[in-house]
mmCIF file of the N, C-alpha and C atoms, coordinates in Angstrom:
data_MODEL
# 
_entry.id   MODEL 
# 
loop_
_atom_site.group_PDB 
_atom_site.id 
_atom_site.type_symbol 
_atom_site.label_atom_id 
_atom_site.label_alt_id 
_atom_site.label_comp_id 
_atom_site.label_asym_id 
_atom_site.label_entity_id 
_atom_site.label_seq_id 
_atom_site.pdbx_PDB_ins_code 
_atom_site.Cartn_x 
_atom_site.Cartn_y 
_atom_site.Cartn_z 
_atom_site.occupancy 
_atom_site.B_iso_or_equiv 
_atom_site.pdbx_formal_charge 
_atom_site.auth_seq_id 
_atom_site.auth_comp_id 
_atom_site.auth_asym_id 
_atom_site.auth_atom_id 
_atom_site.pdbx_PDB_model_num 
ATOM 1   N N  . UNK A 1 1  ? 0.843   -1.178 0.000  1.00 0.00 ? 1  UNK A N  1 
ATOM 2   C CA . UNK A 1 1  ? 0.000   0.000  0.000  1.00 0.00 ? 1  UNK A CA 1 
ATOM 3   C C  . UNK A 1 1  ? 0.888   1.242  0.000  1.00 0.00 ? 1  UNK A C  1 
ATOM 4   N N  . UNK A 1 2  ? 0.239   1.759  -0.783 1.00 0.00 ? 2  UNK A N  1 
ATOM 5   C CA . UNK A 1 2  ? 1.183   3.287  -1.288 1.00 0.00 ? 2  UNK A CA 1 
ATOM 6   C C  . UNK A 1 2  ? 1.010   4.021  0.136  1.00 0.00 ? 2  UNK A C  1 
ATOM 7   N N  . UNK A 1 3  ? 2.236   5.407  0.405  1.00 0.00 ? 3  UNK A N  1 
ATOM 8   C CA . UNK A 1 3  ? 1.874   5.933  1.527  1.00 0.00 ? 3  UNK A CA 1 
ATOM 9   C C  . UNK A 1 3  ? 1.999   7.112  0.827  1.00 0.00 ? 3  UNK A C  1 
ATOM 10  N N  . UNK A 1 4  ? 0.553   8.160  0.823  1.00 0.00 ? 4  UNK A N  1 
ATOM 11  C CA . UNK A 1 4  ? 0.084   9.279  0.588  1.00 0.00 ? 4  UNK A CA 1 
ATOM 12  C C  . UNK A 1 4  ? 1.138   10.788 0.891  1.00 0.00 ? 4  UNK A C  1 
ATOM 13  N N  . UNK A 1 5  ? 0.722   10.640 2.257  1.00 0.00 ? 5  UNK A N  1 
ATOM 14  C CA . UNK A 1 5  ? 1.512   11.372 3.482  1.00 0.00 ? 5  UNK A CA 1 
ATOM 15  C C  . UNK A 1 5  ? 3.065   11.631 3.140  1.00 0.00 ? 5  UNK A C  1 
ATOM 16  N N  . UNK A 1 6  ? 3.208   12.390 3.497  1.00 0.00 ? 6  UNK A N  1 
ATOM 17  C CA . UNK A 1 6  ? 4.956   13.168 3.417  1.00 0.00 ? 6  UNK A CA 1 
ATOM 18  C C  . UNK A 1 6  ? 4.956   12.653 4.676  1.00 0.00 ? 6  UNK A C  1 
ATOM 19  N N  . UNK A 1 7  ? 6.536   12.526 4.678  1.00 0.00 ? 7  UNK A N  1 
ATOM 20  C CA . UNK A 1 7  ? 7.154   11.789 5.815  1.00 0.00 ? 7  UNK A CA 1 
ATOM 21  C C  . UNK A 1 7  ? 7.284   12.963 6.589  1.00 0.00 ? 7  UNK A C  1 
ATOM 22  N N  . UNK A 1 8  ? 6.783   12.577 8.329  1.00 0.00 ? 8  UNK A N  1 
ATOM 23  C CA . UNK A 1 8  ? 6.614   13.292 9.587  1.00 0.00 ? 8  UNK A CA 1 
ATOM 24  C C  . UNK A 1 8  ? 7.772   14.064 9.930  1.00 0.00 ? 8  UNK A C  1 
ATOM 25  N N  . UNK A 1 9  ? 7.781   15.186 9.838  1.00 0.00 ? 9  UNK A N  1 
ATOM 26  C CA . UNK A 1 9  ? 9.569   15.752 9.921  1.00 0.00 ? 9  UNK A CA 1 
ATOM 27  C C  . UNK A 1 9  ? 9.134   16.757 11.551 1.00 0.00 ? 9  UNK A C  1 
ATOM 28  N N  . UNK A 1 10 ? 10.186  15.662 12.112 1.00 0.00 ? 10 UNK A N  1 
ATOM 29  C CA . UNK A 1 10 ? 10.054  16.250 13.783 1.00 0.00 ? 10 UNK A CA 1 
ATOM 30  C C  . UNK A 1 10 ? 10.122  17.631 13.792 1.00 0.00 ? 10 UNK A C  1 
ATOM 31  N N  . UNK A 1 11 ? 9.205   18.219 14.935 1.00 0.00 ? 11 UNK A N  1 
ATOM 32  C CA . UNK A 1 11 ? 9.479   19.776 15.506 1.00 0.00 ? 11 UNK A CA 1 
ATOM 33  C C  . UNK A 1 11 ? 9.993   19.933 16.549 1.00 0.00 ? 11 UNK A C  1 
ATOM 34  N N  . UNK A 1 12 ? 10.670  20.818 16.568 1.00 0.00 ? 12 UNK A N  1 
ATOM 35  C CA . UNK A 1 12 ? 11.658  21.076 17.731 1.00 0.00 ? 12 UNK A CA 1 
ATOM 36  C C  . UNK A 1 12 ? 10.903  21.670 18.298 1.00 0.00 ? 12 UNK A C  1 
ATOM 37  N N  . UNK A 1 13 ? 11.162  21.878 20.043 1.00 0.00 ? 13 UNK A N  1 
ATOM 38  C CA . UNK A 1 13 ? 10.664  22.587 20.781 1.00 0.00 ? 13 UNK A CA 1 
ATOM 39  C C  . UNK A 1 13 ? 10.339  24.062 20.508 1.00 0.00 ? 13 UNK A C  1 
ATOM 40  N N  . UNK A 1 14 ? 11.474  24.266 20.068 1.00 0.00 ? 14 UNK A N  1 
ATOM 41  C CA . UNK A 1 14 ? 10.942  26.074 19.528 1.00 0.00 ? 14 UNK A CA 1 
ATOM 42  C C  . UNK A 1 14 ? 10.613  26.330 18.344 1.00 0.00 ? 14 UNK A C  1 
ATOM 43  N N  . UNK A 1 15 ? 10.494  25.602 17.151 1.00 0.00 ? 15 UNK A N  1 
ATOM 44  C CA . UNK A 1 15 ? 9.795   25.471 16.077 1.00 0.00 ? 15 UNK A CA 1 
ATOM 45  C C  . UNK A 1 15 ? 8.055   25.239 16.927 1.00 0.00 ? 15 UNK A C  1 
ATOM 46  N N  . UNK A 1 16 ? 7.849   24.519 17.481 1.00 0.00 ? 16 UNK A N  1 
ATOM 47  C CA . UNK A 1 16 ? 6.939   24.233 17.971 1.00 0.00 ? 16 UNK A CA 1 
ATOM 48  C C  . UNK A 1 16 ? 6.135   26.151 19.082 1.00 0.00 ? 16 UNK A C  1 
ATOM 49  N N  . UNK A 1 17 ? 6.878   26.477 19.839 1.00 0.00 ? 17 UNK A N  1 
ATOM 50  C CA . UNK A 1 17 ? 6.829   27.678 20.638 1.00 0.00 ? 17 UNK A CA 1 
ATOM 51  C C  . UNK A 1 17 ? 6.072   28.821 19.260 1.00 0.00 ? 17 UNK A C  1 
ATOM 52  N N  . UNK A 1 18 ? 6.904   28.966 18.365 1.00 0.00 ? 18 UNK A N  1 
ATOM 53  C CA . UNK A 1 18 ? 7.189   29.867 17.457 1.00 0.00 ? 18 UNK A CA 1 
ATOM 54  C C  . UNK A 1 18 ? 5.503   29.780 16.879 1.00 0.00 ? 18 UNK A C  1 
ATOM 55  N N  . UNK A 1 19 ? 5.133   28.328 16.220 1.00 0.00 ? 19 UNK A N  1 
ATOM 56  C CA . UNK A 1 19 ? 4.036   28.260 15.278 1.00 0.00 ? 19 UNK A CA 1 
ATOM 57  C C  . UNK A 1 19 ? 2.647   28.619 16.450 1.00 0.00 ? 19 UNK A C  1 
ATOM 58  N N  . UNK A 1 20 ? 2.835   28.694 17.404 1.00 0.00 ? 20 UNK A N  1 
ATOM 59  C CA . UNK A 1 20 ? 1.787   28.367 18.802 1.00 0.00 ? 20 UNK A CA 1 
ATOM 60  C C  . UNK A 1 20 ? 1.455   30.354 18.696 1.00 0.00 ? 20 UNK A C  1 
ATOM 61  N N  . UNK A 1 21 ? 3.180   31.146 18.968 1.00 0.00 ? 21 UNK A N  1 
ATOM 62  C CA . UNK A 1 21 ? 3.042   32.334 18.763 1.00 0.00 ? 21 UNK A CA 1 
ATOM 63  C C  . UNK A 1 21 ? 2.272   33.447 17.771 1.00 0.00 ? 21 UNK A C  1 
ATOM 64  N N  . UNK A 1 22 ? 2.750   32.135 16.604 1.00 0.00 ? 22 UNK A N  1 
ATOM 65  C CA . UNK A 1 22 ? 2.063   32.742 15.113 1.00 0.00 ? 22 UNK A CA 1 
ATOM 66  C C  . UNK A 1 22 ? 0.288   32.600 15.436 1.00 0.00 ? 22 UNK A C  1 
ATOM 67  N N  . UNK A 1 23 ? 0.644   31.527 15.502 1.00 0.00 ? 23 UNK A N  1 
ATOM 68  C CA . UNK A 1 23 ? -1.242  31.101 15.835 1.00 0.00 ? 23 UNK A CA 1 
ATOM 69  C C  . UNK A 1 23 ? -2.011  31.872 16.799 1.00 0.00 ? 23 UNK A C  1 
ATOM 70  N N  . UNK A 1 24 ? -1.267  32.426 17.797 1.00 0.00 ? 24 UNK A N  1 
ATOM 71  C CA . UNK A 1 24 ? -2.276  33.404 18.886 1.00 0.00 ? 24 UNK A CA 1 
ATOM 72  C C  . UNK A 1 24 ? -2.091  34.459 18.356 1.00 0.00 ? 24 UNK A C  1 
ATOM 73  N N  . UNK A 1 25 ? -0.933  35.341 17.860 1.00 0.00 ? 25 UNK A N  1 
ATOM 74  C CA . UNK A 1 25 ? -0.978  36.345 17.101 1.00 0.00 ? 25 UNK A CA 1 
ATOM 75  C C  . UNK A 1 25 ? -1.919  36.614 15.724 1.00 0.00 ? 25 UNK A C  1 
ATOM 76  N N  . UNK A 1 26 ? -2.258  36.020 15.193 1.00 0.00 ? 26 UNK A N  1 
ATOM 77  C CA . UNK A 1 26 ? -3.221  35.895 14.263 1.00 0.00 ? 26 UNK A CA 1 
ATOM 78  C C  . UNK A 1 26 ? -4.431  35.553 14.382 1.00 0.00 ? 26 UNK A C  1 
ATOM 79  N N  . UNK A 1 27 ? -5.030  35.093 15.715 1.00 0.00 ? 27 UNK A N  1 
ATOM 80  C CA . UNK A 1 27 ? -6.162  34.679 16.399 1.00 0.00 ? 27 UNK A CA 1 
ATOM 81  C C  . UNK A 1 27 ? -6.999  36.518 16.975 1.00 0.00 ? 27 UNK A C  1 
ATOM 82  N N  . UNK A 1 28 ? -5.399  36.720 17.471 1.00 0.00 ? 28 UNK A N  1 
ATOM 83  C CA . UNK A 1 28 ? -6.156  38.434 18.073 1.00 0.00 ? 28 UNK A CA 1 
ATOM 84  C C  . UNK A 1 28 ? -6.011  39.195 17.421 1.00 0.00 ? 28 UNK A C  1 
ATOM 85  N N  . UNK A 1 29 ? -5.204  39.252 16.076 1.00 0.00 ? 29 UNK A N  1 
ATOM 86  C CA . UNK A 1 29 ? -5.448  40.024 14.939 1.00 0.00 ? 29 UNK A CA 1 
ATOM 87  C C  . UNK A 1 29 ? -7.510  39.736 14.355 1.00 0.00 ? 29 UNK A C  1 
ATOM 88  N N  . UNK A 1 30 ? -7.304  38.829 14.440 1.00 0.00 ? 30 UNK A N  1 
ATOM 89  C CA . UNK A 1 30 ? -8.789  38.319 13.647 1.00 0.00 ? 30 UNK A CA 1 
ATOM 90  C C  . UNK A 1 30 ? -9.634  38.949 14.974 1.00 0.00 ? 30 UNK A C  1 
ATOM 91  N N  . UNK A 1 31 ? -9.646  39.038 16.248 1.00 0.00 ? 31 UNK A N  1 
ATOM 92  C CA . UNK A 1 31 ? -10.734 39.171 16.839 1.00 0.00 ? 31 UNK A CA 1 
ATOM 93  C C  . UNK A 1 31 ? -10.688 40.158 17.084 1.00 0.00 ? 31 UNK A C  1 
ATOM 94  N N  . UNK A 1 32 ? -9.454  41.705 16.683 1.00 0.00 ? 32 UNK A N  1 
ATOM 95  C CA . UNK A 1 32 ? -9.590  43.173 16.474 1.00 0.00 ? 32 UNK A CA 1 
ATOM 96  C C  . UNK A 1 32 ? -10.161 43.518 15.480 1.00 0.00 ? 32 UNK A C  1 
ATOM 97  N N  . UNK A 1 33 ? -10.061 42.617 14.602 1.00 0.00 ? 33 UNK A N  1 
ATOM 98  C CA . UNK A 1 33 ? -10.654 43.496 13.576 1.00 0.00 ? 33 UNK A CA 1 
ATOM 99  C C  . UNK A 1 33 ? -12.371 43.105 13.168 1.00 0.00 ? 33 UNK A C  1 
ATOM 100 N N  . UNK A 1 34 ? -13.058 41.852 14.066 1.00 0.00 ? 34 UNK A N  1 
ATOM 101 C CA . UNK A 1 34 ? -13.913 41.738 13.872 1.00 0.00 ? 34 UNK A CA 1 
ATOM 102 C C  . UNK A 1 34 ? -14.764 42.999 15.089 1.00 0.00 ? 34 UNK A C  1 
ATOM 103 N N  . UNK A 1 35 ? -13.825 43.285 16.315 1.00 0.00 ? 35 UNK A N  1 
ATOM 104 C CA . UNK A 1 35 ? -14.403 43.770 17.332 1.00 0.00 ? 35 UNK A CA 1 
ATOM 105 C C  . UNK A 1 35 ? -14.634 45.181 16.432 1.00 0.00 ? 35 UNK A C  1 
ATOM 106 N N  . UNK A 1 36 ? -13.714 45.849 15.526 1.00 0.00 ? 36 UNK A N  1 
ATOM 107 C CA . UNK A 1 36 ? -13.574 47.198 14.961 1.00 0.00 ? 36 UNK A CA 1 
ATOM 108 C C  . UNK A 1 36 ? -14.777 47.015 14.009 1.00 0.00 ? 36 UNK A C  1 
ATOM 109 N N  . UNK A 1 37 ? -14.479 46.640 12.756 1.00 0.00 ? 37 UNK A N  1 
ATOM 110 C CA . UNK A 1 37 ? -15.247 45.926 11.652 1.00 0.00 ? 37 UNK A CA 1 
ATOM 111 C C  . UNK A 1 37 ? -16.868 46.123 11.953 1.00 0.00 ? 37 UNK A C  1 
ATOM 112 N N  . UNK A 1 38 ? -17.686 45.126 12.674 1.00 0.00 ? 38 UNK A N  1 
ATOM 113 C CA . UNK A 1 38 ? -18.479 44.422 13.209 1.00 0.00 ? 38 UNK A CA 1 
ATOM 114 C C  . UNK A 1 38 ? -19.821 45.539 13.683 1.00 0.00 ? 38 UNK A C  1 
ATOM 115 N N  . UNK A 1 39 ? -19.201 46.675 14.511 1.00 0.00 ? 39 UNK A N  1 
ATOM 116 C CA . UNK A 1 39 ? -19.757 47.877 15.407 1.00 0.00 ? 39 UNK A CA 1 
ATOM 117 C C  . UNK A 1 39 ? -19.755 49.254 13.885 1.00 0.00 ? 39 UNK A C  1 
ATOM 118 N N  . UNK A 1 40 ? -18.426 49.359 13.742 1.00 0.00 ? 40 UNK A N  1 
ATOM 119 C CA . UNK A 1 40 ? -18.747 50.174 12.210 1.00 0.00 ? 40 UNK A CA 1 
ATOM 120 C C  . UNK A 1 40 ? -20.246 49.788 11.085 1.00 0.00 ? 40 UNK A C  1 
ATOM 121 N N  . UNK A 1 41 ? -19.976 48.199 10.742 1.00 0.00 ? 41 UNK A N  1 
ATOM 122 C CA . UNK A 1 41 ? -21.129 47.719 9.998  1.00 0.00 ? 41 UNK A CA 1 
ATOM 123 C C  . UNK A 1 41 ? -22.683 48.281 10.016 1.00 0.00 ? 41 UNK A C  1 
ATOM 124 N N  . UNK A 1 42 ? -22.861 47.848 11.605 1.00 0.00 ? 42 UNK A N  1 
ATOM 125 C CA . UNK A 1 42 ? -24.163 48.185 12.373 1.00 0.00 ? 42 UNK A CA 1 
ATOM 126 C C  . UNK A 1 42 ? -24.062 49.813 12.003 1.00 0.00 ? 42 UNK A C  1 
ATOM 127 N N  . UNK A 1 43 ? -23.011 50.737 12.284 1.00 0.00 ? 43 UNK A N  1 
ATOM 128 C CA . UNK A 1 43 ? -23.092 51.910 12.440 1.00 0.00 ? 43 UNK A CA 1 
ATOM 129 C C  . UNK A 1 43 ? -23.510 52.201 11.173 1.00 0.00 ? 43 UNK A C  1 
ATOM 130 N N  . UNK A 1 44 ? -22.940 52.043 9.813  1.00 0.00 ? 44 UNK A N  1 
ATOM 131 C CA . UNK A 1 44 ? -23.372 52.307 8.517  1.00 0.00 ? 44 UNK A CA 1 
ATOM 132 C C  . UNK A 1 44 ? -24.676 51.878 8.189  1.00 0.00 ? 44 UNK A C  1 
ATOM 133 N N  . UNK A 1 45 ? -25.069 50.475 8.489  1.00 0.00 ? 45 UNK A N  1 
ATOM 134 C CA . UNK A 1 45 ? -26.595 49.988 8.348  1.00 0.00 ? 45 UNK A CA 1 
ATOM 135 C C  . UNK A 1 45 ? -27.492 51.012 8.710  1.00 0.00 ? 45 UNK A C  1 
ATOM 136 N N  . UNK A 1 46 ? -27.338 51.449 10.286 1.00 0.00 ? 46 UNK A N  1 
ATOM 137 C CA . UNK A 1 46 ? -27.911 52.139 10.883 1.00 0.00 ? 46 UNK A CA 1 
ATOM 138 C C  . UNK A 1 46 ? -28.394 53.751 10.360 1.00 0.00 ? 46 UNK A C  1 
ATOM 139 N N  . UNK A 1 47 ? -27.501 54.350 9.681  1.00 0.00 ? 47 UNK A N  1 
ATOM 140 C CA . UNK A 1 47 ? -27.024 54.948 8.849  1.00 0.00 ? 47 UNK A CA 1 
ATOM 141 C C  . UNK A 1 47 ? -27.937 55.202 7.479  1.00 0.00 ? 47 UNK A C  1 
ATOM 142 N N  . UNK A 1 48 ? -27.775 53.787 6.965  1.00 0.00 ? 48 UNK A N  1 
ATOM 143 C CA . UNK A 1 48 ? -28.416 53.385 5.849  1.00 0.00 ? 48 UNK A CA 1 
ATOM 144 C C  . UNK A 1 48 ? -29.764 53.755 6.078  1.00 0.00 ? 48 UNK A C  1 
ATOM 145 N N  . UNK A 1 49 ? -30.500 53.584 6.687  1.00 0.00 ? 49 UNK A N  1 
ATOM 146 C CA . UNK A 1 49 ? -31.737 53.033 7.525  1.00 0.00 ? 49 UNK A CA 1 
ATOM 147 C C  . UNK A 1 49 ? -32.635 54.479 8.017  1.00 0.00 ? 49 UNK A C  1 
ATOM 148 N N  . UNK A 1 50 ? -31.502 55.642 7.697  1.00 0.00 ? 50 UNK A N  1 
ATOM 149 C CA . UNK A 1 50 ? -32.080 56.918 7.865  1.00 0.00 ? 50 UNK A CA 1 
ATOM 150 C C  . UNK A 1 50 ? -32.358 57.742 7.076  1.00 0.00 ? 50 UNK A C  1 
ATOM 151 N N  . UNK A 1 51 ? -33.220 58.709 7.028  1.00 0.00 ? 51 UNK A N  1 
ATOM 152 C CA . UNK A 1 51 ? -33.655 59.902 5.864  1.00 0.00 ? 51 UNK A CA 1 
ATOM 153 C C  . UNK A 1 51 ? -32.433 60.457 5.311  1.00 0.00 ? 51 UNK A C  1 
ATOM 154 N N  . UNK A 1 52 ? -31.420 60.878 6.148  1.00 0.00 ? 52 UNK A N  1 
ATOM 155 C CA . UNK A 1 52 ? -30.569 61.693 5.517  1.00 0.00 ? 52 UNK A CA 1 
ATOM 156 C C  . UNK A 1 52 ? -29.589 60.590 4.741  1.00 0.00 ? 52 UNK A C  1 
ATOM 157 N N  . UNK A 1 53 ? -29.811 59.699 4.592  1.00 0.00 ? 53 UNK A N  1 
ATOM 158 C CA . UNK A 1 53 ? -28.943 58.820 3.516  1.00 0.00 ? 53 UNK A CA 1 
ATOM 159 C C  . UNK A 1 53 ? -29.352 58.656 2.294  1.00 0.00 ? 53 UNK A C  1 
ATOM 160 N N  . UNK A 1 54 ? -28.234 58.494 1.062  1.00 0.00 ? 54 UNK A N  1 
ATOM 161 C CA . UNK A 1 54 ? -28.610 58.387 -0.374 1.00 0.00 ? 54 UNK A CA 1 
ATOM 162 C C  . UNK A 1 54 ? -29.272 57.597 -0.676 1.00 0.00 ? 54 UNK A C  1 
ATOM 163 N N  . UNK A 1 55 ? -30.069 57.201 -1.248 1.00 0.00 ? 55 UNK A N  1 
ATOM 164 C CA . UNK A 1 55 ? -31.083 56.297 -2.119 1.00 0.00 ? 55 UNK A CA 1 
ATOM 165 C C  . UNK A 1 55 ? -30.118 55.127 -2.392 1.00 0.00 ? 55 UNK A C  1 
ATOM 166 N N  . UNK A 1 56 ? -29.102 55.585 -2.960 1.00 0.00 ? 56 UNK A N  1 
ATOM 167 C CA . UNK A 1 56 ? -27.694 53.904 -3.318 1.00 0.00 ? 56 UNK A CA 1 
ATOM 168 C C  . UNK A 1 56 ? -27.445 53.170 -2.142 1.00 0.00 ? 56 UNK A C  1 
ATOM 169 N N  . UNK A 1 57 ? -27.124 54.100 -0.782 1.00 0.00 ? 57 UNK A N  1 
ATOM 170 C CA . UNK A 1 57 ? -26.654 53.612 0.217  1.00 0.00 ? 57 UNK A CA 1 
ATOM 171 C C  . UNK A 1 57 ? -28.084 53.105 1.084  1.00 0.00 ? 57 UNK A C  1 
ATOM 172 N N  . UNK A 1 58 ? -29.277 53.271 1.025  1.00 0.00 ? 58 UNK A N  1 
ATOM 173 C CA . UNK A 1 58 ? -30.575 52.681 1.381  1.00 0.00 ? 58 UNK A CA 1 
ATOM 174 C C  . UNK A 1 58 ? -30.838 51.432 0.732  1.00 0.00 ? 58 UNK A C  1 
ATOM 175 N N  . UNK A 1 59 ? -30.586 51.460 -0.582 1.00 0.00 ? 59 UNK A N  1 
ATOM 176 C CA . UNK A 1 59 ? -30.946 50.290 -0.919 1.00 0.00 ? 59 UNK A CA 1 
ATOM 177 C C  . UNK A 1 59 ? -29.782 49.013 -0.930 1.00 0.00 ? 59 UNK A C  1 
ATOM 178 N N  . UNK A 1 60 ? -28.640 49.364 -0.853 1.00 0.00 ? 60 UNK A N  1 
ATOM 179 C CA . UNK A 1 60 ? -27.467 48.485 -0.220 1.00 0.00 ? 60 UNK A CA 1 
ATOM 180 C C  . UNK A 1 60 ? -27.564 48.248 1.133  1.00 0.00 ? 60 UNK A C  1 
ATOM 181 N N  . UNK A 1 61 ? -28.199 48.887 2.007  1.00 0.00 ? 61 UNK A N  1 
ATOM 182 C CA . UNK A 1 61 ? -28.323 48.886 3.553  1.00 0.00 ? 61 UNK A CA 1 
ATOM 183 C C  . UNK A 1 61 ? -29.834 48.055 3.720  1.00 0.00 ? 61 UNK A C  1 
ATOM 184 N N  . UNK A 1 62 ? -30.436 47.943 2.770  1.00 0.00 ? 62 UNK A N  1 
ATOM 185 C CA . UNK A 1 62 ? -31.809 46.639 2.812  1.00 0.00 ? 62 UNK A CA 1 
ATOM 186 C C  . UNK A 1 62 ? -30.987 45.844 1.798  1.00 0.00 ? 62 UNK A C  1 
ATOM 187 N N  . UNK A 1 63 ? -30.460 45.424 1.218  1.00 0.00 ? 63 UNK A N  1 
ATOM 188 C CA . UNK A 1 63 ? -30.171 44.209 0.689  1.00 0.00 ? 63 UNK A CA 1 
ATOM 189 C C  . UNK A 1 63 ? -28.885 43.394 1.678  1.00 0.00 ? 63 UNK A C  1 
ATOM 190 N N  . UNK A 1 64 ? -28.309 44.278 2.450  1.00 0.00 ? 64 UNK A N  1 
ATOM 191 C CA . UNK A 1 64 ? -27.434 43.532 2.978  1.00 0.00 ? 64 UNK A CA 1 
ATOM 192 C C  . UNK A 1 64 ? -28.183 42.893 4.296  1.00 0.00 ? 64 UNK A C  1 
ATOM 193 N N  . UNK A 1 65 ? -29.362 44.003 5.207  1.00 0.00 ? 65 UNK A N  1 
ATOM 194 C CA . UNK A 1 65 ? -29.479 43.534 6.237  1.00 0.00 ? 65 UNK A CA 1 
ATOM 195 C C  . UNK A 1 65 ? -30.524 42.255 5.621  1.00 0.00 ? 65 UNK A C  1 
ATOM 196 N N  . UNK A 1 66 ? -31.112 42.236 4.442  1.00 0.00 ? 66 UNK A N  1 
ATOM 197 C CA . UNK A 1 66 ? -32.155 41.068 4.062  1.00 0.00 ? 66 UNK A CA 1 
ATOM 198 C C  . UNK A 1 66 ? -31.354 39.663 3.832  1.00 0.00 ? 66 UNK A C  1 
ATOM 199 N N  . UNK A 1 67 ? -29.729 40.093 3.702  1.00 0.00 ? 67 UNK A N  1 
ATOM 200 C CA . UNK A 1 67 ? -28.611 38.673 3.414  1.00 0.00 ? 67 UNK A CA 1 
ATOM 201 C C  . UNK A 1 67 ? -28.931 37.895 5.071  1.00 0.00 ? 67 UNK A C  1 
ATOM 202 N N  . UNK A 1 68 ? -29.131 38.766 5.759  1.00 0.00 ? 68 UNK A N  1 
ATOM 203 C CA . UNK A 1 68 ? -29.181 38.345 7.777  1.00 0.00 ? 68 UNK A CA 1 
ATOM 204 C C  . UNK A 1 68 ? -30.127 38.168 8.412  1.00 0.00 ? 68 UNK A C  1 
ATOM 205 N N  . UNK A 1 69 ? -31.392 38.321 7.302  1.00 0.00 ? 69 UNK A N  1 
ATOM 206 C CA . UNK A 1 69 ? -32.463 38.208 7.549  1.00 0.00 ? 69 UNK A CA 1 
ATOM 207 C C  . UNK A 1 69 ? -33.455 39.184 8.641  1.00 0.00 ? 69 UNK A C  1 
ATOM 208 N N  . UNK A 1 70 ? -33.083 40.916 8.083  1.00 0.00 ? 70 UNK A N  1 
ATOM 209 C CA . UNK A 1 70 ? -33.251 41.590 8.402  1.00 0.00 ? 70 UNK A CA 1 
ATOM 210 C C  . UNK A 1 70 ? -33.233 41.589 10.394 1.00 0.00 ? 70 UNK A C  1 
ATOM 211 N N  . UNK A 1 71 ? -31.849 41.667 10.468 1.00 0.00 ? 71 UNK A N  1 
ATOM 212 C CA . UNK A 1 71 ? -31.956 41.769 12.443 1.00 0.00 ? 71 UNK A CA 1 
ATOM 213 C C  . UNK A 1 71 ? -31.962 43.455 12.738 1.00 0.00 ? 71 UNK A C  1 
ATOM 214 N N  . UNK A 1 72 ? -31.508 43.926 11.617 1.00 0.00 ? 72 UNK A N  1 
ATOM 215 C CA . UNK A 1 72 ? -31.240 45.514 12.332 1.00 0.00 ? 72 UNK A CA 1 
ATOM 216 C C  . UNK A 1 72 ? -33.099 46.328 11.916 1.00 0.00 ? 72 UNK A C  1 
ATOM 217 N N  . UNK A 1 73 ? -33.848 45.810 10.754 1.00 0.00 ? 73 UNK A N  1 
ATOM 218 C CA . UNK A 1 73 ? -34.690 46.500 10.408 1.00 0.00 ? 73 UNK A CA 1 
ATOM 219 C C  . UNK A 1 73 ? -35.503 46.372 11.482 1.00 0.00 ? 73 UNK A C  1 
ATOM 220 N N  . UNK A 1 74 ? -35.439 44.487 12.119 1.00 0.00 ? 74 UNK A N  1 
ATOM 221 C CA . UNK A 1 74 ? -36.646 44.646 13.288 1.00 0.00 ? 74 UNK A CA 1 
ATOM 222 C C  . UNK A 1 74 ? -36.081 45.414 14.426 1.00 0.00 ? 74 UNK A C  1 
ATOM 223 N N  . UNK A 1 75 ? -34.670 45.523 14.751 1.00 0.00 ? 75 UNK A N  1 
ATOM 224 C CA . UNK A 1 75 ? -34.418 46.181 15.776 1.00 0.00 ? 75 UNK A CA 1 
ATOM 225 C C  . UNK A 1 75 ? -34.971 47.529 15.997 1.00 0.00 ? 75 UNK A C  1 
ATOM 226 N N  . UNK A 1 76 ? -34.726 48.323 15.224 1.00 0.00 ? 76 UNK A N  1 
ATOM 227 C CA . UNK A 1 76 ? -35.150 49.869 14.390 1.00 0.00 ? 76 UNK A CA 1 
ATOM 228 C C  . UNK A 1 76 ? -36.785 49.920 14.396 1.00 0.00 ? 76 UNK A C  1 
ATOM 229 N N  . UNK A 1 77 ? -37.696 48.863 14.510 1.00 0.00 ? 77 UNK A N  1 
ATOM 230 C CA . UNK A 1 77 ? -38.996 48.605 14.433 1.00 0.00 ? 77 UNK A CA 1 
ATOM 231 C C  . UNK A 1 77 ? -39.424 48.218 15.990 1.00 0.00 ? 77 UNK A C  1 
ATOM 232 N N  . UNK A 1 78 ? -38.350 48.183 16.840 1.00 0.00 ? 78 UNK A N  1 
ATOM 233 C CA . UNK A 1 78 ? -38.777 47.566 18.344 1.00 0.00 ? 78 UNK A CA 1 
ATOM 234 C C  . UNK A 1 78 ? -38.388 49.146 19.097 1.00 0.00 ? 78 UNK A C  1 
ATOM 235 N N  . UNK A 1 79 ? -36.979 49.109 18.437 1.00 0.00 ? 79 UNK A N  1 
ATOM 236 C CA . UNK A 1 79 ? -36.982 50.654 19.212 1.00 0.00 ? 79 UNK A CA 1 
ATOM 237 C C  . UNK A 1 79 ? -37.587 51.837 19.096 1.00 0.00 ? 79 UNK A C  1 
ATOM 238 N N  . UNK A 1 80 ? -38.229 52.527 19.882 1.00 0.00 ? 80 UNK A N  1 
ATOM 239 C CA . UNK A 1 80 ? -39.032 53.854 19.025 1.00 0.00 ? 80 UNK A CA 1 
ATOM 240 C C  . UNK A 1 80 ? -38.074 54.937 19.018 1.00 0.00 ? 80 UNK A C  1 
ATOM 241 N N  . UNK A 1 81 ? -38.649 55.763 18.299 1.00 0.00 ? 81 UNK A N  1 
ATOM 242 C CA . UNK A 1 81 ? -37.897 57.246 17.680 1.00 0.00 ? 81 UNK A CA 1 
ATOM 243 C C  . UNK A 1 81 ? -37.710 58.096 19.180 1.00 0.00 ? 81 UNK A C  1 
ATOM 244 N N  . UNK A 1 82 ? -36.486 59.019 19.455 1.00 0.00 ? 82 UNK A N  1 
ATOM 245 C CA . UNK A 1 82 ? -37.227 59.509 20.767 1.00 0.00 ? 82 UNK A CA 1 
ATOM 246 C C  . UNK A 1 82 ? -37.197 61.062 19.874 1.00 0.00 ? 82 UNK A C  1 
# 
């Protein structure tokens, strides 16, 4: 039987340290920029969702929240105007 697999090439302890480093460093890269990202989104939707916005940016701001199955339109529909 044929063997698929590349042969297992040991890691050294700090080869090992190093890829662990890479991996958490790139874990909290990903969860800054979803924390940044994420709150902006809502902010533009929100945005979208108002009189003083363009007609382009209204109708991109209902097609995206309809991709999510509209969570921000009912939100905007629960909260009242003050």
């Amino acid at each position: 039987m044929k063997n698929y697999f590349p042969p297992k090439i040991p890691v050294t302890p700090q080869e090992a340290a190093e890829n662990r480093a890479r991996l958490r460093a790139r874990a909290w890269s990903s969860l800054f920029w979803i924390a940044v990202l994420l709150p902006l989104l809502v902010a533009l939707m929100a945005y979208g969702y108002s009189d003083q916005a363009p007609a382009s940016l209204r109708s991109l701001t209902i097609m995206l929240d309809g991709w999510f199955g509209y969570p921000l339109g009912t939100f905007l529909k629960v909260v009242p105007p003050r």
